[in-house]
PDB file of N, CA, C and O in Angstrom:
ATOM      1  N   UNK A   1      82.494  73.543  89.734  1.00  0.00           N
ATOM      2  CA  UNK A   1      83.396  72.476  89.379  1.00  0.00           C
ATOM      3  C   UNK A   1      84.587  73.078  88.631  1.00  0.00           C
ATOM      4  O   UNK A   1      84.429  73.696  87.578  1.00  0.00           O
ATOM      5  N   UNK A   2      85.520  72.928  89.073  1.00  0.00           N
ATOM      6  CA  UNK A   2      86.780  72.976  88.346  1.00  0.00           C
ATOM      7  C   UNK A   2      87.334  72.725  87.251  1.00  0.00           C
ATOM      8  O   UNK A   2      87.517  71.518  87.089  1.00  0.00           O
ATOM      9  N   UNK A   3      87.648  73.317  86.499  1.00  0.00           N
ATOM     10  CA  UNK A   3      87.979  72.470  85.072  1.00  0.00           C
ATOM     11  C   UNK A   3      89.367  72.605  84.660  1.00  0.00           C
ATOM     12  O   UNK A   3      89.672  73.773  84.422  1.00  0.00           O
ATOM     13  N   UNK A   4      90.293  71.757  84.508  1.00  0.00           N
ATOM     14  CA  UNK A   4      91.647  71.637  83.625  1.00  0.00           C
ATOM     15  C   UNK A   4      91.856  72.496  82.627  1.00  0.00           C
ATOM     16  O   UNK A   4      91.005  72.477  81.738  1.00  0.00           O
ATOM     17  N   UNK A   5      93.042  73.494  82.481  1.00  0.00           N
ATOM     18  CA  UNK A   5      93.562  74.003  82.053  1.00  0.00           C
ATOM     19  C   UNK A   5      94.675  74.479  81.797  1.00  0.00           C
ATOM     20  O   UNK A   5      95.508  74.686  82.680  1.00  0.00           O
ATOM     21  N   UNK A   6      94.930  74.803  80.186  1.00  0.00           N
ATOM     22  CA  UNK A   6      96.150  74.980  80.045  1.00  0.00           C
ATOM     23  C   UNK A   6      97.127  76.222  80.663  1.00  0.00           C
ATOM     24  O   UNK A   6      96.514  77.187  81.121  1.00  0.00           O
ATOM     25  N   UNK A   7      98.991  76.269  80.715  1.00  0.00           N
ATOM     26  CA  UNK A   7      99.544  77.158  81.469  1.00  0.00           C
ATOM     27  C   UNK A   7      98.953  78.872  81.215  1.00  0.00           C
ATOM     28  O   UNK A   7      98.704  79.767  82.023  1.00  0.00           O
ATOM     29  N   UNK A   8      98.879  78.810  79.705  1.00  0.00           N
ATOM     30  CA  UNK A   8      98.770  79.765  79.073  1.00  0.00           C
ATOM     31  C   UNK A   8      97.001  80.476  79.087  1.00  0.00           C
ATOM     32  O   UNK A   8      96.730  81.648  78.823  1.00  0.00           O
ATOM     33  N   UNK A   9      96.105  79.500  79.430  1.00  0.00           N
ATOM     34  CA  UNK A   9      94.830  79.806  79.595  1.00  0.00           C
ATOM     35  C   UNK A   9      94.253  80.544  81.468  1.00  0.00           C
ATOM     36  O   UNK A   9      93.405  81.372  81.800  1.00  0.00           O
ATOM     37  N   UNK A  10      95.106  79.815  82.134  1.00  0.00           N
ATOM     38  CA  UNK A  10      95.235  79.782  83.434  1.00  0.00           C
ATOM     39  C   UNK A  10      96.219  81.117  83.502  1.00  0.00           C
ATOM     40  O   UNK A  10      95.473  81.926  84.055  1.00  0.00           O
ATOM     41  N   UNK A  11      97.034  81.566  83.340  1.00  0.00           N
ATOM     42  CA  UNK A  11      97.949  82.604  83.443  1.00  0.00           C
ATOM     43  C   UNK A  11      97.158  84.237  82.998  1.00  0.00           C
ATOM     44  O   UNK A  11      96.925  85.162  83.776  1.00  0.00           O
ATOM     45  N   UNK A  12      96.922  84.187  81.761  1.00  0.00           N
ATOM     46  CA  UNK A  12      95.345  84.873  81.161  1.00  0.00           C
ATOM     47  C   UNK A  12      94.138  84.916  82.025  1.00  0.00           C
ATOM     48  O   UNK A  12      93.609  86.003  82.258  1.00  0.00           O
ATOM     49  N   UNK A  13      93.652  83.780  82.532  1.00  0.00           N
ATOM     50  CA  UNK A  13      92.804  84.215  83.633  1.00  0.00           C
ATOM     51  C   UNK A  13      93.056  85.054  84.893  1.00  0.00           C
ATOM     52  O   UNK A  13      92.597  86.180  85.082  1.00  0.00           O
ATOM     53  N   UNK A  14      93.765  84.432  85.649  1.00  0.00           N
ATOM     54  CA  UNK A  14      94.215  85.315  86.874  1.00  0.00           C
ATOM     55  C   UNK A  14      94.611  86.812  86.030  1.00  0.00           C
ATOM     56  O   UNK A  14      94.078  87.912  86.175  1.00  0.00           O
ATOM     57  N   UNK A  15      95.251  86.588  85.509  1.00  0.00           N
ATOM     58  CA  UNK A  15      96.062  88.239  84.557  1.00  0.00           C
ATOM     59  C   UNK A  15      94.969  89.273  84.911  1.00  0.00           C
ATOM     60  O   UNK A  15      95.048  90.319  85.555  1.00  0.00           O
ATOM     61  N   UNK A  16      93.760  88.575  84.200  1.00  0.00           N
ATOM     62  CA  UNK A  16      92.080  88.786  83.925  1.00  0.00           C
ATOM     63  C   UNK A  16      91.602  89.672  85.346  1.00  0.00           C
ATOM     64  O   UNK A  16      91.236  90.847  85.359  1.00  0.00           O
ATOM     65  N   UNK A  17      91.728  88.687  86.598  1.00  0.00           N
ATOM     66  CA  UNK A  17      91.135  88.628  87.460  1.00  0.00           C
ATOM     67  C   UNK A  17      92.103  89.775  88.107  1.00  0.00           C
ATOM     68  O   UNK A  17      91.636  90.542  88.949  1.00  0.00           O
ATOM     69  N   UNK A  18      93.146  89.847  87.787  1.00  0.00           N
ATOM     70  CA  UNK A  18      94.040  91.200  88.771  1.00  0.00           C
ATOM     71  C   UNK A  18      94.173  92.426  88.012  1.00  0.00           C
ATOM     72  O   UNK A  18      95.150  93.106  88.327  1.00  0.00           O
ATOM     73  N   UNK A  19      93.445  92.869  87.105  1.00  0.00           N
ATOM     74  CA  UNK A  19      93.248  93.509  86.021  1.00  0.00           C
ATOM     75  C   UNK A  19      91.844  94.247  87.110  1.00  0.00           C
ATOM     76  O   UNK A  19      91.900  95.337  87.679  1.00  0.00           O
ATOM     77  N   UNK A  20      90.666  93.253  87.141  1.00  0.00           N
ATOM     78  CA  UNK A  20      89.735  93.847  87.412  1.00  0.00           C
ATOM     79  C   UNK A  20      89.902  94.116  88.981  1.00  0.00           C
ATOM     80  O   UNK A  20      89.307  95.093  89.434  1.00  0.00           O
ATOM     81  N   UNK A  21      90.573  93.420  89.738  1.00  0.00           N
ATOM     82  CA  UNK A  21      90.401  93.715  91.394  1.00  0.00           C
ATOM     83  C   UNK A  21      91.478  95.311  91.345  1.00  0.00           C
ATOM     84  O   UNK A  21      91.431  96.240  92.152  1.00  0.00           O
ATOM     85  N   UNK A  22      92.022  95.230  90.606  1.00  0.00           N
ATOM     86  CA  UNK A  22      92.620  96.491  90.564  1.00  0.00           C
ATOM     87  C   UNK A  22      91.842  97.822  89.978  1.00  0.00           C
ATOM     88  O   UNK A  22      91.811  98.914  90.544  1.00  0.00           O
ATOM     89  N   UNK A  23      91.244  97.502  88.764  1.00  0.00           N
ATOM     90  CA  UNK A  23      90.311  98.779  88.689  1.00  0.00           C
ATOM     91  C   UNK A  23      89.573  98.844  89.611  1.00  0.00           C
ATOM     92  O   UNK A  23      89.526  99.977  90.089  1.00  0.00           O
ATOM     93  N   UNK A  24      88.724  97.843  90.274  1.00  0.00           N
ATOM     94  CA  UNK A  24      87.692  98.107  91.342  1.00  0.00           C
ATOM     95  C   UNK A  24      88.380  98.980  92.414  1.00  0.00           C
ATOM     96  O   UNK A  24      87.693  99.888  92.880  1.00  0.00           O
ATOM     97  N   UNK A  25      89.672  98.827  92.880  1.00  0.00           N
ATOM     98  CA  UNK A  25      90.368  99.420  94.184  1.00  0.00           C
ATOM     99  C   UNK A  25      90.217 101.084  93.443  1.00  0.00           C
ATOM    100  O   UNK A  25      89.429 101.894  93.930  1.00  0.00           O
ATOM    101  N   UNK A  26      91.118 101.443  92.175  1.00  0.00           N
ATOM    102  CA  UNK A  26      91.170 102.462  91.619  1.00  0.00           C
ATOM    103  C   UNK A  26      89.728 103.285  91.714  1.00  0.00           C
ATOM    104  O   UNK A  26      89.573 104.429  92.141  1.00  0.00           O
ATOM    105  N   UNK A  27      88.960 102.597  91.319  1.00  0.00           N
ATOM    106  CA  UNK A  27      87.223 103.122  90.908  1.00  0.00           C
ATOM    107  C   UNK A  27      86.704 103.574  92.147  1.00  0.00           C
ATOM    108  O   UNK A  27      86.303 104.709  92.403  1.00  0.00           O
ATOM    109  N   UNK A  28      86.734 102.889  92.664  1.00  0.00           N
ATOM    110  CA  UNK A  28      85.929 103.054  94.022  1.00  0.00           C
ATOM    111  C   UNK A  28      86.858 103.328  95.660  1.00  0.00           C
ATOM    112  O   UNK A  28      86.212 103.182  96.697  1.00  0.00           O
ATOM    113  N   UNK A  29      88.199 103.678  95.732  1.00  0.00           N
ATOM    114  CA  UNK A  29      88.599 104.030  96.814  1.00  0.00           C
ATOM    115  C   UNK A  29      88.166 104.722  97.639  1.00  0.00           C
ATOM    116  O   UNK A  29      88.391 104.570  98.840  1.00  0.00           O
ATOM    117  N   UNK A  30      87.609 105.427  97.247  1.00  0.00           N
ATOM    118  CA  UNK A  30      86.840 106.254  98.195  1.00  0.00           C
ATOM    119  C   UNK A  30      85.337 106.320  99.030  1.00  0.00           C
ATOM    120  O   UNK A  30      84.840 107.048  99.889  1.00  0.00           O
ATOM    121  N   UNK A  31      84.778 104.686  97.970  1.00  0.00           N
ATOM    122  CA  UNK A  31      83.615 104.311  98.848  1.00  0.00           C
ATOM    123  C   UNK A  31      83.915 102.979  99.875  1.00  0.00           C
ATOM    124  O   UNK A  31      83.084 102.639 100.717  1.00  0.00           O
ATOM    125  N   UNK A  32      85.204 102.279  99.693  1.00  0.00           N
ATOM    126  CA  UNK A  32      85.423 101.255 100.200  1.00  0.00           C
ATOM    127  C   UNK A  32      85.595 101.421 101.736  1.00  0.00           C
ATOM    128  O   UNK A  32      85.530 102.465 102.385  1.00  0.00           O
ATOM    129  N   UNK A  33      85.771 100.468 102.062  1.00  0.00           N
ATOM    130  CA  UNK A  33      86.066 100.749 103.821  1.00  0.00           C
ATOM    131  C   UNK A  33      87.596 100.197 103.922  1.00  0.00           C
ATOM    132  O   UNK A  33      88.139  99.659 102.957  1.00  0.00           O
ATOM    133  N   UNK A  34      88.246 100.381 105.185  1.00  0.00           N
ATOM    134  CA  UNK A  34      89.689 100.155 105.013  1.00  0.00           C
ATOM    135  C   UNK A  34      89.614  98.549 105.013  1.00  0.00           C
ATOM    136  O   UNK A  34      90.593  97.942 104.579  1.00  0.00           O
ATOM    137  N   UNK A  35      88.190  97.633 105.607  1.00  0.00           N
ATOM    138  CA  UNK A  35      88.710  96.105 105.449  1.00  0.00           C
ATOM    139  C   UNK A  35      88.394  96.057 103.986  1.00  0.00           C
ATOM    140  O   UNK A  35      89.496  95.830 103.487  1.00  0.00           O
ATOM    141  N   UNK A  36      87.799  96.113 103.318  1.00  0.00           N
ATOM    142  CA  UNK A  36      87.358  95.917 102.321  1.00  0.00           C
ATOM    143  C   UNK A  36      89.021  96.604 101.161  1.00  0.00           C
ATOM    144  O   UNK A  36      89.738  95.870 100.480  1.00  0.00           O
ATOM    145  N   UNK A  37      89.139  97.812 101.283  1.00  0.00           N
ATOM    146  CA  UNK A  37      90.709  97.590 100.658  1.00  0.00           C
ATOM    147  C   UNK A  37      91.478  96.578 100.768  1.00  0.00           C
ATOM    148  O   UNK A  37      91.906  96.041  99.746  1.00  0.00           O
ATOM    149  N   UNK A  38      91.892  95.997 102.318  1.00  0.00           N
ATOM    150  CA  UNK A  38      92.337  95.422 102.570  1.00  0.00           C
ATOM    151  C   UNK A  38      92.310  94.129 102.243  1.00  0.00           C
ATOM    152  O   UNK A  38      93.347  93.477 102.122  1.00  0.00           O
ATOM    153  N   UNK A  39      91.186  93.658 102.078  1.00  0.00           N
ATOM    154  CA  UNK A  39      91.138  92.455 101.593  1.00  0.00           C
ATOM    155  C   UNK A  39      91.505  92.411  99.948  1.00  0.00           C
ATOM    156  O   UNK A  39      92.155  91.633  99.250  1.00  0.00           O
ATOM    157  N   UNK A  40      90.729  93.688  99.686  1.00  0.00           N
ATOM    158  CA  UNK A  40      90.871  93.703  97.670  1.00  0.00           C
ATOM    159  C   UNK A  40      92.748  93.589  97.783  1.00  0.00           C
ATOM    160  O   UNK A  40      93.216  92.704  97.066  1.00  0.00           O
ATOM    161  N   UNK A  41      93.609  94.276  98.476  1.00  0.00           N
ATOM    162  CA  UNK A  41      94.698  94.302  98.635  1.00  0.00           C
ATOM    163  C   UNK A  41      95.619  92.794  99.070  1.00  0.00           C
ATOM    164  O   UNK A  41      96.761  92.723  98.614  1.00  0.00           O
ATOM    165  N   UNK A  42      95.247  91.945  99.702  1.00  0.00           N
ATOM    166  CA  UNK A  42      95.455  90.734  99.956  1.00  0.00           C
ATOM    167  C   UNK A  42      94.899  89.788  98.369  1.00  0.00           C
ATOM    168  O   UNK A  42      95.737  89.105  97.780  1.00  0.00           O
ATOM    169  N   UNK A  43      93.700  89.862  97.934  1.00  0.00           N
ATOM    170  CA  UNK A  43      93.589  89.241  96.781  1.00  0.00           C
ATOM    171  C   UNK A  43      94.493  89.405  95.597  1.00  0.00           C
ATOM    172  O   UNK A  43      94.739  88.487  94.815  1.00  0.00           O
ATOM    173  N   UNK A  44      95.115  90.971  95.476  1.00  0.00           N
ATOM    174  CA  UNK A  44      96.199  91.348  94.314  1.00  0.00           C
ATOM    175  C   UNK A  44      97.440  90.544  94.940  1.00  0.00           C
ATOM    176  O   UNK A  44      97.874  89.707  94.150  1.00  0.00           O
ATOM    177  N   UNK A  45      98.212  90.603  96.345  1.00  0.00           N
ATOM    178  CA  UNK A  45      98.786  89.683  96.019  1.00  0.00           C
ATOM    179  C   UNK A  45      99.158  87.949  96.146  1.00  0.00           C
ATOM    180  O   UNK A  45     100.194  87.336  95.888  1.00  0.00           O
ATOM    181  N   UNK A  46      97.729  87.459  96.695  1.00  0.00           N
ATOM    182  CA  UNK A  46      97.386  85.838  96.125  1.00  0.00           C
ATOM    183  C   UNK A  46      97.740  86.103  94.457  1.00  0.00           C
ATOM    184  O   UNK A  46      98.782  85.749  93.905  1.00  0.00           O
ATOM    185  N   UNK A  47      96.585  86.822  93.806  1.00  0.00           N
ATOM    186  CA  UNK A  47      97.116  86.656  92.409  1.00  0.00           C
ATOM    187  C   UNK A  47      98.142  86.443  91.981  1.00  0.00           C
ATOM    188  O   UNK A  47      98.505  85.435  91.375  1.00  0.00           O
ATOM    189  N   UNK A  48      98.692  87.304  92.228  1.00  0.00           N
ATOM    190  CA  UNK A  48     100.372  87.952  92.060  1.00  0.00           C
ATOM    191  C   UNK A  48     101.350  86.253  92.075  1.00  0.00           C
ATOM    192  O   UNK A  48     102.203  85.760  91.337  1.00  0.00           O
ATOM    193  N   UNK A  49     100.833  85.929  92.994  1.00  0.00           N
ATOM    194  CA  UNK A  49     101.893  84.502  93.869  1.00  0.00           C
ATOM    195  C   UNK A  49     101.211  83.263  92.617  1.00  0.00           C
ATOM    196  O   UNK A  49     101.886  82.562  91.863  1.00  0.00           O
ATOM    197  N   UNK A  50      99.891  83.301  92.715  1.00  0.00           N
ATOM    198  CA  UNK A  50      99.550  82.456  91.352  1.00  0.00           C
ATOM    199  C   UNK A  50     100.234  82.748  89.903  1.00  0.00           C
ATOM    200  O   UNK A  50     100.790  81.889  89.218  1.00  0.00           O
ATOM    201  N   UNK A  51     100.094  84.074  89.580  1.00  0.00           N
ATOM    202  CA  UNK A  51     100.998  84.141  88.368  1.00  0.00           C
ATOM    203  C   UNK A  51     102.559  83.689  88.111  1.00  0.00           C
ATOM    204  O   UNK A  51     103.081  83.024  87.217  1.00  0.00           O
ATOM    205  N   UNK A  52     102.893  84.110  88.870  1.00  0.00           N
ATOM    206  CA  UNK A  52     104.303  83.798  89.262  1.00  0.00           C
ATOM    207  C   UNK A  52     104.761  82.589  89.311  1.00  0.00           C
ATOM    208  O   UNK A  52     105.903  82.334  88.930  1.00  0.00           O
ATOM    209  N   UNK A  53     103.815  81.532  89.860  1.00  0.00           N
ATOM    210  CA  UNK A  53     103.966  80.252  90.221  1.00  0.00           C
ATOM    211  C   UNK A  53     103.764  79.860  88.806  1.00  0.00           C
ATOM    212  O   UNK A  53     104.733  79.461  88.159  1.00  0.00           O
ATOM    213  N   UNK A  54     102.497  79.946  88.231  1.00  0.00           N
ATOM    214  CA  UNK A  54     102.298  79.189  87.081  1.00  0.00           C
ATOM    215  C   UNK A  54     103.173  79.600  85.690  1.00  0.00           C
ATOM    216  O   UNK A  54     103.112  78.969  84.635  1.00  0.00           O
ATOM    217  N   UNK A  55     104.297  81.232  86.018  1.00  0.00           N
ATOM    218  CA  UNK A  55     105.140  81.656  84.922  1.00  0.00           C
ATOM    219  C   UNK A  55     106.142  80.582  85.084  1.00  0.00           C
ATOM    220  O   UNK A  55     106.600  80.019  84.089  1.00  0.00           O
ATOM    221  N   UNK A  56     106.597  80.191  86.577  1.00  0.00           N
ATOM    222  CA  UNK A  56     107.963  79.409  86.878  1.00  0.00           C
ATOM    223  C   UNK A  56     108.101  78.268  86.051  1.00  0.00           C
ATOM    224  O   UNK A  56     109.259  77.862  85.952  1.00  0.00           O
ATOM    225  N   UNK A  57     107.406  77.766  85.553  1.00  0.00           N
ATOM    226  CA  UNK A  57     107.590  76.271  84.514  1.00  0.00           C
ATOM    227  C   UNK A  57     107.826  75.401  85.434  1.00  0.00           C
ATOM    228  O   UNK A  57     108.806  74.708  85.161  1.00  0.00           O
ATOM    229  N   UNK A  58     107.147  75.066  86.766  1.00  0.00           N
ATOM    230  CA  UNK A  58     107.034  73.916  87.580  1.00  0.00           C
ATOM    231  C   UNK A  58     106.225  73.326  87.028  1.00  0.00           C
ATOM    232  O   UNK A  58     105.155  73.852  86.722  1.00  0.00           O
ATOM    233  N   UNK A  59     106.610  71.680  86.665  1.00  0.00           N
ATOM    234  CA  UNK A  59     105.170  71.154  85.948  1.00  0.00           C
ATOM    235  C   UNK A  59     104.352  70.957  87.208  1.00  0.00           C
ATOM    236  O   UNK A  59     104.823  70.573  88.278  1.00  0.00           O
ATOM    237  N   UNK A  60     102.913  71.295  86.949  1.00  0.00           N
ATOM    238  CA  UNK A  60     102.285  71.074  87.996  1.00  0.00           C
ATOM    239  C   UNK A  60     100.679  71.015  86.447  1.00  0.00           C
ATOM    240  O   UNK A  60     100.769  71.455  85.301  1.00  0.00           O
ATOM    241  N   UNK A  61      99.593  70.397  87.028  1.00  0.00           N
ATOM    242  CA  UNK A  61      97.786  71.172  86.312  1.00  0.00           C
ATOM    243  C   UNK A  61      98.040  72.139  87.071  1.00  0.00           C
ATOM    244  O   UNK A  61      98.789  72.395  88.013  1.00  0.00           O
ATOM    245  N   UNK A  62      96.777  72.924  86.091  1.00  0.00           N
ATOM    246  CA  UNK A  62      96.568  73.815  86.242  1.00  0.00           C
ATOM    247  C   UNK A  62      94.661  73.903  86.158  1.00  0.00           C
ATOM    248  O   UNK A  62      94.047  73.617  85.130  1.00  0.00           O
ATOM    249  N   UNK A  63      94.122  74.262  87.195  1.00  0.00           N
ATOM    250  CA  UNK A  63      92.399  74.287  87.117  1.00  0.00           C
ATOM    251  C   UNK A  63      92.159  75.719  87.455  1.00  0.00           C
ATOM    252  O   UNK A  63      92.718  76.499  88.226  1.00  0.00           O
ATOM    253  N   UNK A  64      90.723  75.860  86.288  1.00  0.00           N
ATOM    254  CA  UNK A  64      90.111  76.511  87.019  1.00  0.00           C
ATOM    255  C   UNK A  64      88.570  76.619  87.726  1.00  0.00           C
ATOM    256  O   UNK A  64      87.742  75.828  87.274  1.00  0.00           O
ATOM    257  N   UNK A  65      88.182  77.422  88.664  1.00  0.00           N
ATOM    258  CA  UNK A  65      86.748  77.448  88.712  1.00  0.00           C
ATOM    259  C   UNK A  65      86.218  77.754  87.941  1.00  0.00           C
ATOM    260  O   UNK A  65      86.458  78.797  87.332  1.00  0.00           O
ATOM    261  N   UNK A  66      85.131  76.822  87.626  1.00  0.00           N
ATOM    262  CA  UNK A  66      84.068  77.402  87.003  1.00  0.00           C
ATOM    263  C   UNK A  66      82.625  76.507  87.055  1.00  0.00           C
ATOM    264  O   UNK A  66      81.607  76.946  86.520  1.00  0.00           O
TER     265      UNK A  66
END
């Protein structure tokens, strides 16, 4: 279930979440397979497009999973 959150809590999370998909790529490149980069590589930049969105000051909620 999703839960409501603020810009600044939501921005910190993802931050969070592209923090770690990035060490994982770093850590382990060399056991991954090229889809599996690839995808870790597609998730950095969804993140990327979420941060960005939620820096722009569009009022919009903001949820997250959990």
């Amino acid at each position: 279930m999703a839960k409501e959150v603020s810009q600044k809590e939501y921005v910190a999370h993802h931050e969070n979440l592209l923090f770690v998909t990035r060490k994982k790529i770093a850590d382990e490149f060399s056991k991954l397979s090229y889809l599996q980069i690839n995808a870790l590589e597609h998730r950095v930049k969804d993140l990327k497009k979420k941060i960005g969105f939620a820096k722009s000051g569009i009022p919009t909620a903001f949820y997250i999973d959990g």
